[in-house]
C-alpha positions in Angstrom: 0.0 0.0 0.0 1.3 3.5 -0.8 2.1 5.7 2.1 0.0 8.3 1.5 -3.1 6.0 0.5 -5.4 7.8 2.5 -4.3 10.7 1.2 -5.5 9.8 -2.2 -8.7 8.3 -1.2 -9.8 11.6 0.5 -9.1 13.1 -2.9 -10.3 9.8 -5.5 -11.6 7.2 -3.3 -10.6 3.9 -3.1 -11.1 0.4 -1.8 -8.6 -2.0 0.8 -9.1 -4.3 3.3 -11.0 -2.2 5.6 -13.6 -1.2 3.2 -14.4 1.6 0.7 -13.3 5.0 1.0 -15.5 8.1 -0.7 -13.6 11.3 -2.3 -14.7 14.3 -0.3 -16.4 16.9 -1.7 -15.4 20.1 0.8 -13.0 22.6 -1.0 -10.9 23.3 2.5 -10.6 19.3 2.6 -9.4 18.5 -0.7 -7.0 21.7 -0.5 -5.7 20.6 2.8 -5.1 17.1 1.8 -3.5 17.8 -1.3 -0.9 19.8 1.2 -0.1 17.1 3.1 0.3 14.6 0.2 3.1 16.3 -0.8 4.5 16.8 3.0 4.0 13.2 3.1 6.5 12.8 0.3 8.9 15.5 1.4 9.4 13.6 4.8 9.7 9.9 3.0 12.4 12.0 0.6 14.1 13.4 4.1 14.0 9.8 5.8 15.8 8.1 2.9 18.3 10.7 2.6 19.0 10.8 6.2 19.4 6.7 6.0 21.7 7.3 3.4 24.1 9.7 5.0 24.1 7.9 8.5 24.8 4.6 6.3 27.9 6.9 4.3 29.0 8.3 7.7 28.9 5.1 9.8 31.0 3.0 6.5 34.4 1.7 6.3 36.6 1.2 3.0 37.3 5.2 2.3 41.3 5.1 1.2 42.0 6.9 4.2 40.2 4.0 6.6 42.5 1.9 4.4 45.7 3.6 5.1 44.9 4.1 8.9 44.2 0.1 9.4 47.0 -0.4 7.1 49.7 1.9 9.1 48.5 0.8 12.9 48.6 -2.9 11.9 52.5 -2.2 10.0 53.6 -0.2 12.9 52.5 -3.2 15.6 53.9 -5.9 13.7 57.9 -4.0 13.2 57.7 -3.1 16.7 57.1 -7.0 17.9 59.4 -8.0 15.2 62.6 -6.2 16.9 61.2 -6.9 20.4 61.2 -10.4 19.6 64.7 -10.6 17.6 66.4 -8.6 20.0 64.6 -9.4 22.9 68.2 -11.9 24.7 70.5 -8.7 23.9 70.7 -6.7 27.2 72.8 -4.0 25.5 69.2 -3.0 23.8 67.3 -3.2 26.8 66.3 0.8 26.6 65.5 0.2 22.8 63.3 -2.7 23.5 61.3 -0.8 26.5 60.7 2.0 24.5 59.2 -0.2 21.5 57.0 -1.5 24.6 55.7 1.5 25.2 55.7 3.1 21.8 52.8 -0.1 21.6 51.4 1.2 24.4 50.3 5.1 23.5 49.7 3.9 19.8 47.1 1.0 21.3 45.9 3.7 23.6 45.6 6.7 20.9 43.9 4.1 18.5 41.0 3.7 21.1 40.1 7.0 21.9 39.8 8.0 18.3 37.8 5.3 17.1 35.8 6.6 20.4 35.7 10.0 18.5 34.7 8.5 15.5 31.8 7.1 16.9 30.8 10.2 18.7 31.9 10.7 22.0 31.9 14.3 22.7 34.5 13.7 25.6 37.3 12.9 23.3 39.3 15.6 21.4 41.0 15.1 18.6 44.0 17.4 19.6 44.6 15.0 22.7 45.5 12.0 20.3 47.9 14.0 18.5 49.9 14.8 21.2 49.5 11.5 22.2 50.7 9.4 19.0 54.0 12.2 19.5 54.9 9.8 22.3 55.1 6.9 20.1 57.1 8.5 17.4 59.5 9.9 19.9 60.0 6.5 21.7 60.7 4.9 17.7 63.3 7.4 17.6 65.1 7.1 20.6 65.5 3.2 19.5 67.7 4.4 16.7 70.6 4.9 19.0 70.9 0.7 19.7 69.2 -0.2 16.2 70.0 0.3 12.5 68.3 2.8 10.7 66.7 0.4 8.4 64.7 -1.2 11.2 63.5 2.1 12.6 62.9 4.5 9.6 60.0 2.0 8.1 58.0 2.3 11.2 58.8 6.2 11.3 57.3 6.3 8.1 54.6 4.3 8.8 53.8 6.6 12.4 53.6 9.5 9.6 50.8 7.7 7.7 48.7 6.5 10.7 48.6 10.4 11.8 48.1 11.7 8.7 45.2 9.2 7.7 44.4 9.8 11.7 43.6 13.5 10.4 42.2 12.8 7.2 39.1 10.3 8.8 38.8 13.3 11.1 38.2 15.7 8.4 35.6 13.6 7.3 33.9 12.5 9.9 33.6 16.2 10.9 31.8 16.8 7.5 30.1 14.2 7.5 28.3 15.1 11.2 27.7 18.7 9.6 25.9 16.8 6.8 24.2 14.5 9.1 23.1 17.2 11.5 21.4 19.5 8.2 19.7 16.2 7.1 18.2 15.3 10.7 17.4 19.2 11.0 15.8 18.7 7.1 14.0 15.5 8.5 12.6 16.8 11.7 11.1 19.7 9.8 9.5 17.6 7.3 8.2 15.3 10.4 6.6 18.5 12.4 4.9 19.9 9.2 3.6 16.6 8.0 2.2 15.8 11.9 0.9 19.7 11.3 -0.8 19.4 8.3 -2.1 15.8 9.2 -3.9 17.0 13.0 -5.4 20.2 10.5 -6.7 18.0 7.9 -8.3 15.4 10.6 -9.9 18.2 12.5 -11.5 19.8 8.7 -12.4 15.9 8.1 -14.1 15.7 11.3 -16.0 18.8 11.2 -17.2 17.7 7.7 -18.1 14.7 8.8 -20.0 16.0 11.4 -21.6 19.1 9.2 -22.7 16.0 6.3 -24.1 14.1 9.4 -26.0 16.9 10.8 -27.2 17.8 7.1 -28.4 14.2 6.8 -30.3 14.0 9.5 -32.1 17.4 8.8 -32.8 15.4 5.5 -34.4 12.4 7.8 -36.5 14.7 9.8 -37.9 16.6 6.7 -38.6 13.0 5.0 -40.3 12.1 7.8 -42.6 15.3 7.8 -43.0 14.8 4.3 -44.6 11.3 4.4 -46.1 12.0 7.6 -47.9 14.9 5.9 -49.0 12.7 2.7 -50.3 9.7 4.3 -52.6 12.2 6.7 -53.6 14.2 3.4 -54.1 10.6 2.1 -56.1 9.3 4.7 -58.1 13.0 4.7 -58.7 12.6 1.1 -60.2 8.9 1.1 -62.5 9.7 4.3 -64.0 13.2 2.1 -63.9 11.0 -0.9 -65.8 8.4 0.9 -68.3 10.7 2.8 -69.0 12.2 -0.6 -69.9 8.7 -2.5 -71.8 8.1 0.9 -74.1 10.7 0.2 -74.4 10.6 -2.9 -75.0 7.0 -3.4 -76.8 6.6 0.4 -79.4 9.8 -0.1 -80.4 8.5 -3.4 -81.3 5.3 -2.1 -82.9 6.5 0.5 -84.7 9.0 -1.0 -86.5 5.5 -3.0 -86.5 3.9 0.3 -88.8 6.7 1.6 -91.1 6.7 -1.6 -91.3 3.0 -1.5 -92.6 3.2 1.8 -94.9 6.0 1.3 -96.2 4.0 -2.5 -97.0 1.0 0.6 -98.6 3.0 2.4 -101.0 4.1 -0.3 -100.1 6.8 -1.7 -99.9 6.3 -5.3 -98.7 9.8 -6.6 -95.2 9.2 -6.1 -92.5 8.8 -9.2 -89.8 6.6 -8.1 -86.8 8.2 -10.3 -84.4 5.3 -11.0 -81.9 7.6 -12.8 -80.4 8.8 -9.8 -79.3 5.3 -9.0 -76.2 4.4 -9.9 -75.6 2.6 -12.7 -74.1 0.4 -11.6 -75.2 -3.6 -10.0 -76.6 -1.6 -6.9 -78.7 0.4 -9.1 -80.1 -2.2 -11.2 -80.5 -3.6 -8.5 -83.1 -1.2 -7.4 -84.4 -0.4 -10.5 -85.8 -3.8 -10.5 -87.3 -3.6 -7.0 -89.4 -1.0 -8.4 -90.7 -3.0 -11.3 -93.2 -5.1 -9.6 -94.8 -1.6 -8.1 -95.1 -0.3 -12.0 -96.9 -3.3 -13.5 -99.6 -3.6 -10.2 -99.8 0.4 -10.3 -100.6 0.8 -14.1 -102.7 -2.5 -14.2 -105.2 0.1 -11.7 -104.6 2.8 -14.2 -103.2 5.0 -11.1 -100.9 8.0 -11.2 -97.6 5.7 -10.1 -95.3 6.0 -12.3 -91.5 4.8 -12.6 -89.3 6.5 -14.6 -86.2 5.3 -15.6 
């Protein structure tokens, strides 16, 4: 998954494991989102550059780590070679003690600066050249019992170990200058990204909060809406109803009531069948009339039934 995924599905939606994501719509979102994309990939940009130059500072194999090992390790091995070839000849006693302790400050001097090199602030490099002086003063001193062509090599190999001594300094003091910009570069990057990421939760969460408030308005309105169309429905079929009811009912009744008064004797009444309905209930009707008509006219009475 990319880094900045969420980024992207603020802006374009998308889908993972967790479910599907929706592309907002609010203008401060998308502008604020867009911000921290790119802050996102400024501090992934700082991180690997930061790895890069701790990895450069912290490696070995520079020709001047080369000549260092090289020197130290050549100085060592002359020095035990003449303490062990002229270690039964009393007469070079002095020589032999002072390639003893020549071993000594350049074992010691080798320690603290690779304590320098790996960053303790305690040790100063100005201290270890005074103390590899020791060491070269102690080779020389040896040349007063020893030939020249024994001590001169390791003289000359001294003289490489300090100079290679200074040149790892150099660089290690460049490369902490380098190192401290980067992490400077890298904690910027960090405190704008965390920035920009607590602004953008905070607009998301007040969007969020605005769209549910808005939706809910939306429910309550709905709700009114129906509410207010199934009473206007319900209205509608009782008027509706009360209407047919007395339009249907008071023509039926009104036959009702000249039936009766037709059984009662009165034979002047018109029973009106075209106000029925026409429909099976006024047929209906219409027929329960018809045995009044043909008894009525057979007397040659006033009855009549129109339809």
């Amino acid at each position: 998954m990319r880094p900045y995924f969420y980024c992207d599905a603020i802006l374009t939606g998308g889908t993972n494991d967790e479910g599907t994501f929706y592309a907002s719509t609010d203008p401060q979102v998308i502008e604020k989102t867009r911000r921290l994309k790119a802050s996102v990939e400024k501090f992934i940009q700082s991180a690997r550059t930061r790895y890069e130059t701790r990895i450069s500072s912290a490696g070995t194999g520079s020709q001047a780590d080369q000549d260092f090992d090289e020197s130290y390790e050549a100085i060592i091995q002359r020095l035990d070679g003449l303490i062990s070839s002229h270690g039964s000849d009393a007469k070079k006693l002095s020589s032999l003690m002072a390639a003893g302790s020549a071993k000594f400050h350049l074992a010691d001097n080798h320690l603290f600066f690779e304590e320098l090199l790996s960053g303790d602030d305690s040790v100063k490099f100005d201290d270890i050249l005074q103390g590899l002086d020791i060491p070269k003063k102690e080779v020389v001193a040896m040349k007063v019992h020893m030939d020249s062509s024994d001590i001169d090599p390791i003289l000359s190999n001294i003289d490489t170990f300090i100079a290679s001594a200074k040149t790892r300094n150099a660089n290690n003091a460049t490369q902490s200058a380098a190192g401290s910009e980067v992490d400077e570069t890298f904690d910027s990057e960090y405190d704008a990204f965390i920035t920009l990421a607590d602004e953008a939760e905070s607009l998301i969460q007040d969007d969020m909060s605005a769209n549910l408030a808005t939706l809910q308005a939306h429910i309550r309105t709905s709700g009114i809406i129906i509410t207010g169309i199934v009473i206007a429905a319900v209205t509608g079929a009782v008027f509706i109803g009360l209407i047919f009811s007395r339009l249907v009912g008071g023509a039926f009744n009104k036959c009702l009531n000249q039936a009766n008064q037709i059984s009662e004797g009165n034979l002047t009444q018109t029973i009106d069948v075209s106000i029925l309905p026409k429909d099976e209930t006024g047929t209906l009707a219409g027929r329960c009339a018809q045995p009044y008509d043909r008894e009525f006219k057979g007397l040659g009475r006033g009855h009549e039934i129109r339809g």
